[in-house]
Kinemage of the C-alpha trace (Angstrom):
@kinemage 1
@onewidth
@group {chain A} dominant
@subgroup {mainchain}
@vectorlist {calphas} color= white
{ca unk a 1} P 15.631 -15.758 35.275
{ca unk a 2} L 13.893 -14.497 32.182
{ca unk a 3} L 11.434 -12.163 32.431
{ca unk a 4} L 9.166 -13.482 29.941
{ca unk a 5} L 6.678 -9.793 29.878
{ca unk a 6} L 9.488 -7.932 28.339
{ca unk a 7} L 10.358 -8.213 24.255
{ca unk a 8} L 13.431 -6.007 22.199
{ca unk a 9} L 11.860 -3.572 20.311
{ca unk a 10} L 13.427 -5.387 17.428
{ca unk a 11} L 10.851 -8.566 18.242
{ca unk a 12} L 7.801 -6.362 18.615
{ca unk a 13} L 8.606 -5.238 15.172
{ca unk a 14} L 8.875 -8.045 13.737
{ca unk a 15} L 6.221 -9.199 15.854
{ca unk a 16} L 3.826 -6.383 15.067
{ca unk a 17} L 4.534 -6.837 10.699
{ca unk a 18} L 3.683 -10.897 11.021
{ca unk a 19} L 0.265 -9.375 13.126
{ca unk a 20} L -0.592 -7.389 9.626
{ca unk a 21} L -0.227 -10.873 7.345
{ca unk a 22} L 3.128 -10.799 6.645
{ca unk a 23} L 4.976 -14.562 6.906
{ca unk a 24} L 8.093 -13.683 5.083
{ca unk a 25} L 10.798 -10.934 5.299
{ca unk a 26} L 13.126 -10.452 2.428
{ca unk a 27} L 16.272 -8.387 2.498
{ca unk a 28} L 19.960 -8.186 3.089
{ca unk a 29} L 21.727 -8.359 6.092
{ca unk a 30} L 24.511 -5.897 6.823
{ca unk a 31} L 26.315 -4.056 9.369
{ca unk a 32} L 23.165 -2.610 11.376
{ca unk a 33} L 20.325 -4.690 11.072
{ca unk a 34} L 22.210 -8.046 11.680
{ca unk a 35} L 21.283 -7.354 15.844
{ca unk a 36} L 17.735 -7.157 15.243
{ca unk a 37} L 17.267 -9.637 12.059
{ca unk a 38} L 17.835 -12.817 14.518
{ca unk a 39} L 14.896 -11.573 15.878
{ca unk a 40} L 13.037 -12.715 12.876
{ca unk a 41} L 13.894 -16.367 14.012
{ca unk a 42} L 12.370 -16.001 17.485
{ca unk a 43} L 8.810 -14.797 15.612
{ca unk a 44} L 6.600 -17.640 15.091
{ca unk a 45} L 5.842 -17.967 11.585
{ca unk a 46} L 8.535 -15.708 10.021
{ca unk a 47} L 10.741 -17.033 7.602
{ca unk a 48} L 13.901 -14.402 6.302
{ca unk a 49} L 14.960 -14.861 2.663
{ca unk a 50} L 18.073 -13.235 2.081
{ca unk a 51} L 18.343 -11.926 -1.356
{ca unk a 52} L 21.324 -11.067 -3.660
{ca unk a 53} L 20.810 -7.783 -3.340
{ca unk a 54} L 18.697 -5.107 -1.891
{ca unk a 55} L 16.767 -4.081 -5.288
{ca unk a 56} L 15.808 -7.705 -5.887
{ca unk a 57} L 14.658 -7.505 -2.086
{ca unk a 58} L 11.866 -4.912 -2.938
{ca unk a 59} L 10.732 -6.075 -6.324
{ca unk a 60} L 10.134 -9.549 -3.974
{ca unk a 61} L 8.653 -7.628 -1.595
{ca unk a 62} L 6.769 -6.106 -3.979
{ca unk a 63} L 5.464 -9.237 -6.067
{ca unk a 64} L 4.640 -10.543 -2.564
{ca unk a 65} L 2.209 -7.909 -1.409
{ca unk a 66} L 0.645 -8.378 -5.087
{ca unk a 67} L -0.067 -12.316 -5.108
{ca unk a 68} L -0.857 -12.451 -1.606
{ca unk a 69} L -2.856 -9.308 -0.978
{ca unk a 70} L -1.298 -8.771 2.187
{ca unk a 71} L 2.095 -6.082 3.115
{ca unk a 72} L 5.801 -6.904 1.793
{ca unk a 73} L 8.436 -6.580 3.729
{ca unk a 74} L 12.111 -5.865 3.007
{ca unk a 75} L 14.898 -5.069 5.715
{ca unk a 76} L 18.237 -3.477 4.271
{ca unk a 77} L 21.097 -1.598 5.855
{ca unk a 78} L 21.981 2.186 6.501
{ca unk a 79} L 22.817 3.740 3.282
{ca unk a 80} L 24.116 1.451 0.817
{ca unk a 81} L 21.346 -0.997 1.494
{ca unk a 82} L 18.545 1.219 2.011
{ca unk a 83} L 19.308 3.509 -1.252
{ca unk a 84} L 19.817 0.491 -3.288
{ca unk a 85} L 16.212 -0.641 -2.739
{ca unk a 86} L 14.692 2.642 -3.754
{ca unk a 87} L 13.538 2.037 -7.538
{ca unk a 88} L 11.903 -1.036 -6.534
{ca unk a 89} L 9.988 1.390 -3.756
{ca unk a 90} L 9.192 3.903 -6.461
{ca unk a 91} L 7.441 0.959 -8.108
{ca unk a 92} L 5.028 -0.079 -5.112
{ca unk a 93} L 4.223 3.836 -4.416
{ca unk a 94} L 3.508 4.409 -8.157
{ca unk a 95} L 0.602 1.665 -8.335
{ca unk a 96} L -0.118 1.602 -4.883
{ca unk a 97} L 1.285 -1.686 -3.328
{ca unk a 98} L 1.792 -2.349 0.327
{ca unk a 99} L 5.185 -2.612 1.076
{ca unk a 100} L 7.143 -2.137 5.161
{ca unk a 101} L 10.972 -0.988 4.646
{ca unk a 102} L 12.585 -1.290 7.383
{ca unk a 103} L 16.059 0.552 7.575
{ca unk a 104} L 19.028 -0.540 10.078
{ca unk a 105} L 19.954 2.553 11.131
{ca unk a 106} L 24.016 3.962 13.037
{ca unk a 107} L 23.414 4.004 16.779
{ca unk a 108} L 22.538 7.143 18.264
{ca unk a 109} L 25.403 7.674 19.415
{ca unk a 110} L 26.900 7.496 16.432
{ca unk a 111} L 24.514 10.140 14.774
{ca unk a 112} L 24.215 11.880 17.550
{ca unk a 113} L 28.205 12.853 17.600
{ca unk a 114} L 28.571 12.873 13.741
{ca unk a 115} L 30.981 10.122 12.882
{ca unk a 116} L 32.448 9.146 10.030
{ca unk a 117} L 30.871 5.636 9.312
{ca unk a 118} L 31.302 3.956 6.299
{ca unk a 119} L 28.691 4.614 3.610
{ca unk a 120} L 28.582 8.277 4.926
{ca unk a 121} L 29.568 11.570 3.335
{ca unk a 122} L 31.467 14.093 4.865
{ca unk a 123} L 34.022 14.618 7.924
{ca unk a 124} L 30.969 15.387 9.978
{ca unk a 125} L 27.686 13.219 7.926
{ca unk a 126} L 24.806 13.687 8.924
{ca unk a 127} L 23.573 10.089 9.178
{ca unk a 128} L 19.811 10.662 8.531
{ca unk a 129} L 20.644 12.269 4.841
{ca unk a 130} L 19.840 9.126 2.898
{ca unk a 131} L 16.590 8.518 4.929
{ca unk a 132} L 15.647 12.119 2.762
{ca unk a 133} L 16.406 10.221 0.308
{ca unk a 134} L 12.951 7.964 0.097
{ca unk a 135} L 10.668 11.369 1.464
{ca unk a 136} L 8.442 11.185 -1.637
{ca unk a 137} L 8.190 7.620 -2.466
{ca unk a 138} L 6.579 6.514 0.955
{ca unk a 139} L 3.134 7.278 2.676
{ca unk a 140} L 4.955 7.689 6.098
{ca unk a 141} L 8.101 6.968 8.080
{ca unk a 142} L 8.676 5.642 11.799
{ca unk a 143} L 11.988 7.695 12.686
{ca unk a 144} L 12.787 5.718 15.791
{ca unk a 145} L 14.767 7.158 18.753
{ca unk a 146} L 12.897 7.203 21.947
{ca unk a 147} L 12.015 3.721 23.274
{ca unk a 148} L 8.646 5.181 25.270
{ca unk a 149} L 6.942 6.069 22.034
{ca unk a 150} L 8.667 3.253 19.405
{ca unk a 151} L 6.007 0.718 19.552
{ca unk a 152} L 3.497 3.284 19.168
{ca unk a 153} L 5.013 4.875 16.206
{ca unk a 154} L 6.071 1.221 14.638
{ca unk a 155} L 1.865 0.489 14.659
{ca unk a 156} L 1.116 3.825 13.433
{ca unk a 157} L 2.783 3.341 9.852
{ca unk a 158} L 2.025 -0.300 9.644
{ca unk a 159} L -1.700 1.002 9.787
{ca unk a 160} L -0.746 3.589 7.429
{ca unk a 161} L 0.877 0.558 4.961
{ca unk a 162} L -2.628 -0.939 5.063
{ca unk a 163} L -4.914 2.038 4.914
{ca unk a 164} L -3.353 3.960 2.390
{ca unk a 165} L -1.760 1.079 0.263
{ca unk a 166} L 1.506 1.686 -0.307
{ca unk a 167} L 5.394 2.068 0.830
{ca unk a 168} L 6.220 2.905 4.786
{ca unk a 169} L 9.186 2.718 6.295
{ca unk a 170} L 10.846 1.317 9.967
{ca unk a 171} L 13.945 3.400 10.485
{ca unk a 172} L 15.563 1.513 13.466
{ca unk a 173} L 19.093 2.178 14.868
{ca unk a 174} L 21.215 -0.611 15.597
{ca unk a 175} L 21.108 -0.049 19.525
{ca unk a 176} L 16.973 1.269 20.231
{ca unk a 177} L 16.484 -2.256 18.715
{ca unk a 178} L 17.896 -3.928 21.679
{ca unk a 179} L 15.801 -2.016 24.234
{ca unk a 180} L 13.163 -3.610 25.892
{ca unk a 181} L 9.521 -2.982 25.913
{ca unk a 182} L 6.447 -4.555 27.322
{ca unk a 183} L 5.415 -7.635 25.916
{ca unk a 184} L 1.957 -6.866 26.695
{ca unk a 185} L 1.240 -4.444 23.956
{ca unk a 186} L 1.069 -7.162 21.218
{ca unk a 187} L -1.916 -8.469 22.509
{ca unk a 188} L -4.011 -5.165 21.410
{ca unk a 189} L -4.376 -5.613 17.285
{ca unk a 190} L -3.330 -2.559 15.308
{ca unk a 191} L -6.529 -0.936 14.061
{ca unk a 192} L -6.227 -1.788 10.113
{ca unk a 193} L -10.448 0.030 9.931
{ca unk a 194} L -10.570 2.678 7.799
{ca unk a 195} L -12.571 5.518 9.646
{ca unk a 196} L -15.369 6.435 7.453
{ca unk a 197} L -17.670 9.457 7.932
{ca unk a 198} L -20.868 7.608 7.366
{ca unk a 199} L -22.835 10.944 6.946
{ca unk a 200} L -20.795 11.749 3.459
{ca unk a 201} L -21.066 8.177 2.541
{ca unk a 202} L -24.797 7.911 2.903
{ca unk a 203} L -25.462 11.023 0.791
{ca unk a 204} L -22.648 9.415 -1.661
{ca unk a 205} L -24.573 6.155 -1.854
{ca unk a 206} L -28.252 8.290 -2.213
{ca unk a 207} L -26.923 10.031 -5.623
{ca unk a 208} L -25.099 6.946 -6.830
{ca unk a 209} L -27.998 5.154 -6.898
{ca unk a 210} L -30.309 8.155 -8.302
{ca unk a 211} L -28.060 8.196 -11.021
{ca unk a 212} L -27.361 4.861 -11.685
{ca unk a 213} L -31.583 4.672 -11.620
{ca unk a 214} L -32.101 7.728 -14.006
{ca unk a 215} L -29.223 6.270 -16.518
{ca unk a 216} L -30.576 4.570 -19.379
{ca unk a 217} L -27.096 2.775 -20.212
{ca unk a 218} L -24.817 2.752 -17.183
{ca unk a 219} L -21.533 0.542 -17.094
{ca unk a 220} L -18.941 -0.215 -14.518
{ca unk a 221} L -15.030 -0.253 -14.839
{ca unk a 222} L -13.338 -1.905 -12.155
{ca unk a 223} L -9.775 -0.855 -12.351
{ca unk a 224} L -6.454 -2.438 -10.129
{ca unk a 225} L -7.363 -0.291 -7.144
{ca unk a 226} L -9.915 -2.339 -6.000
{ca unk a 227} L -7.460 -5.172 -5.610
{ca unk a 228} L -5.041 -3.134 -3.655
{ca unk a 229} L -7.324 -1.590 -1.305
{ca unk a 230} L -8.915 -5.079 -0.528
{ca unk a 231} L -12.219 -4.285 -1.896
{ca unk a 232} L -12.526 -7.389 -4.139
{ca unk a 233} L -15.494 -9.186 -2.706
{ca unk a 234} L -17.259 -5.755 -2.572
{ca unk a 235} L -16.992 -5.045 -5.989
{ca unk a 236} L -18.211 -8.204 -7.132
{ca unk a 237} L -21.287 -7.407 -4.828
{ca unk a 238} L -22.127 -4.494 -6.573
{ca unk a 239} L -21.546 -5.554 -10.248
{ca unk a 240} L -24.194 -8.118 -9.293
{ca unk a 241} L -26.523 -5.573 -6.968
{ca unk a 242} L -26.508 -3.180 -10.170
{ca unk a 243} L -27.041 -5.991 -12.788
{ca unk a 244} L -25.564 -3.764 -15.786
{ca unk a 245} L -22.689 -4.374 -18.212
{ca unk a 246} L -19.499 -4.067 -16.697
{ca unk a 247} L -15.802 -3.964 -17.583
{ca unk a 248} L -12.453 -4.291 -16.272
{ca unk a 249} L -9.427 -1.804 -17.438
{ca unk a 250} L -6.445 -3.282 -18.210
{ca unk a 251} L -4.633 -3.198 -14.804
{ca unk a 252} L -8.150 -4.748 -13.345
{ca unk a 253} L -8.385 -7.507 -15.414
{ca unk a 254} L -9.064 -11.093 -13.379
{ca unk a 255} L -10.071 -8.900 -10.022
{ca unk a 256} L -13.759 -9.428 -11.019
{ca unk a 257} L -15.607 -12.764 -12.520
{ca unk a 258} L -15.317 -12.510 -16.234
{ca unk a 259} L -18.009 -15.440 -15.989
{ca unk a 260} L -20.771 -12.951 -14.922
{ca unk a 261} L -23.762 -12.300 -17.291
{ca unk a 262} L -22.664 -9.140 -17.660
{ca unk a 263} L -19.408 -8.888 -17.820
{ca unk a 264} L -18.672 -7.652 -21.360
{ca unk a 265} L -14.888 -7.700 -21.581
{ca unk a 266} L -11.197 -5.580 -21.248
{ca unk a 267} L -12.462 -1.996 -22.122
{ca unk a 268} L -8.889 -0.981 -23.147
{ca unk a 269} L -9.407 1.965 -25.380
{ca unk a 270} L -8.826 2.058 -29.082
{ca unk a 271} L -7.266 -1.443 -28.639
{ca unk a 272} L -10.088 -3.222 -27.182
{ca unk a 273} L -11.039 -6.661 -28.396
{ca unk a 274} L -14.178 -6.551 -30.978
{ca unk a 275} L -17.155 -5.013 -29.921
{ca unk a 276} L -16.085 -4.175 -26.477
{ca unk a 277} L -15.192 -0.116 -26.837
{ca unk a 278} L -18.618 0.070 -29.265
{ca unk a 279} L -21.009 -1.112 -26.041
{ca unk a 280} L -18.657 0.861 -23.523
{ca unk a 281} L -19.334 4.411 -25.993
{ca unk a 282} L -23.129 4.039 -25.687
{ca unk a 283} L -22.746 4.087 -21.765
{ca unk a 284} L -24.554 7.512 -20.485
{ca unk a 285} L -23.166 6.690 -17.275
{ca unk a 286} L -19.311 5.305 -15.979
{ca unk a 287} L -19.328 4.557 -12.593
{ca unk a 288} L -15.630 3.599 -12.043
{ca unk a 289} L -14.566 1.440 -8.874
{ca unk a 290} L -10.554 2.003 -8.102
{ca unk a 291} L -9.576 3.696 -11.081
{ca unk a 292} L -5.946 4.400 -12.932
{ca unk a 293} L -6.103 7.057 -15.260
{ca unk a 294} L -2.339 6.191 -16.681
{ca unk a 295} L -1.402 5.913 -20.055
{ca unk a 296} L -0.169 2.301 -20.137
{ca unk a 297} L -3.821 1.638 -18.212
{ca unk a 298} L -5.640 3.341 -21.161
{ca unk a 299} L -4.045 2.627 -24.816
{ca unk a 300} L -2.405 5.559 -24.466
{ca unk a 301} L -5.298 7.927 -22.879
{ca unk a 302} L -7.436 6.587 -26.008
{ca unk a 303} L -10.117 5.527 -23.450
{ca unk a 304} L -11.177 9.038 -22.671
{ca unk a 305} L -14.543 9.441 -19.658
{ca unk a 306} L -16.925 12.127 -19.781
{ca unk a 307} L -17.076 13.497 -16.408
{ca unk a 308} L -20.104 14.889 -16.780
{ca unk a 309} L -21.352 11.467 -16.708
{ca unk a 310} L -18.458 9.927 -14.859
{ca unk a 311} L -18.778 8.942 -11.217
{ca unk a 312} L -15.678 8.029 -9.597
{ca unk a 313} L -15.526 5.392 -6.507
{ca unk a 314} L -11.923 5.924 -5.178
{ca unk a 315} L -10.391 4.431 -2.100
{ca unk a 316} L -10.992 7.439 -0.070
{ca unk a 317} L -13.505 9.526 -1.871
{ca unk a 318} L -16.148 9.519 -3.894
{ca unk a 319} L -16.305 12.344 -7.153
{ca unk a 320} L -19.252 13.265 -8.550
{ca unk a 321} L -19.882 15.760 -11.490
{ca unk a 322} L -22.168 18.939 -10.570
{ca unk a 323} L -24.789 16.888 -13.259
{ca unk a 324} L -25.620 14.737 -10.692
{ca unk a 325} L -25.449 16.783 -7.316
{ca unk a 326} L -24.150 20.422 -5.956
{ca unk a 327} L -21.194 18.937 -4.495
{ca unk a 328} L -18.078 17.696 -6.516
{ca unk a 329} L -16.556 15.281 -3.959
{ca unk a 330} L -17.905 13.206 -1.193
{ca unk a 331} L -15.016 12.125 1.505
């Protein structure tokens, strides 16, 4: 008889990545994921697009997490599959989109005694050399190997995915994903909360608003971070709150009502649409909400800020120029 309070680890992954918003997995199947990819079709609510190849697999994964506001996921194969992917990952961690990798990794025992799979290098490979590979374009990594602490570890990054908005990755060999774990755990939600210190936010909000009430012209640019870090409705709260002119950069165009009163239009440098950059230069005060400093964001840096009068409302900080207060930045 099944026992019904035990789950694969493979099904609490997949399990635990529909949990976060996630009702499609694209990828490739291949040689050590294809064990834990019918997995996907015991997940209520999962559907698995295969896709010609592993690169088209991220840049869906990655056009997923932007039209739906929620994580992409992609699942690829040791090697080949995963390194294939990676320029489609450099794209998500560059402009800060959420996507879960997750890599079908050898066995352990494969690793563990060195062989010579295909897709490896060597007489003697050293299977976790392409997982090196991806080091700098993720936020963090689940490097599963012990059962005990794998659905632990599996929640940990998906909360990373979501609170720092970009690229994690599931490495999961072929055999841990058969292992069984207790069923029981998917009924406690992943914490997706960002933990705020409310004492460094209070004395952030108390200057904001001094200077914001000393300003005689003060503007606000809403820029493509506030989409990713799910800050949308917020923003609109305070464009309305403040009740002064307000414009979107280039990236942050459409996150934002451009119906409001006082919306004035795409501040987009030197290239800005009639009038726009003229009211933007008489601003005495930027206060800018998710902002992307980058050239193609700018016109070519031709949109330059004054940081004296420049506050800055990232996702996890607040700077604020010695003008206004002692203290440079508020976390």
């Amino acid at each position: 008889m099944a026992d019904n309070s035990k789950i694969t680890l493979g099904r609490y992954m997949w399990e635990r990545i529909h949990q976060i918003g996630v009702d499609t997995i694209f990828g490739v199947p291949g040689d050590f994921n294809l064990q834990f990819l019918d997995s996907i079709y015991l997940t209520p609510g999962l559907t698995f697009v295969t896709n010609q190849n592993e690169l088209n697999a991220a840049y869906a994964a990655d056009g997923y997490a932007r039209i739906k506001n929620t994580p992409g996921c992609l699942v690829t194969t040791h090697g080949v599959g995963e390194l294939s992917a990676l320029n489609g990952i450099a794209g998500s961690m560059s402009e800060h989109v959420k996507v879960v990798h997750v890599v079908g990794q050898t066995t352990r025992a494969m690793q563990k005694n060195n062989m010579m799979i295909h897709h490896s290098i060597g007489n003697k490979p050293n299977h976790q050399m392409y997982n090196k590979a991806s080091e700098g374009l993720r936020f963090a990594a689940a490097e599963l190997w012990d059962v005990a602490d794998a659905p632990k570890e599996i929640d940990r990054v998906l909360r990373e995915c979501v609170i720092k908005s970009g690229p994690v990755y599931i490495f999961l060999p072929l055999d841990l994903s058969a292992e069984m774990v207790d069923a029981g755990l998917l009924e406690t939600p992943i914490d997706l909360a960002p933990h705020v210190d409310e004492k460094a936010r209070n004395e952030a909000v108390k200057v904001i608003v001094a200077a914001v009430s000393e300003a005689k012209q003060p503007t606000v640019l809403v820029d493509a971070l506030v989409h990713r870090f799910n800050a949308v409705q917020e923003a609109a709260q305070l464009v309305r709150k403040l009740n002064v002119p307000f414009f979107s950069a280039t990236m942050g165009k459409g996150i934002v009502d451009e119906t409001e009163e006082n919306f004035v239009g795409v501040w987009n440098g030197e290239v800005s649409s009639p009038g726009v950059k003229e009211v933007a230069k008489q601003a005495d005060l930027v206060v800018t909400l998710g902002y992307i400093p980058a050239d193609t964001n700018s016109a070519g840096f031709s949109r330059p800020l004054d940081e004296t009068n420049t506050i800055h409302i990232n996702p996890h900080d607040v700077v604020v120029s010695p003008s206004h207060t002692s203290s440079d930045v508020y976390y």
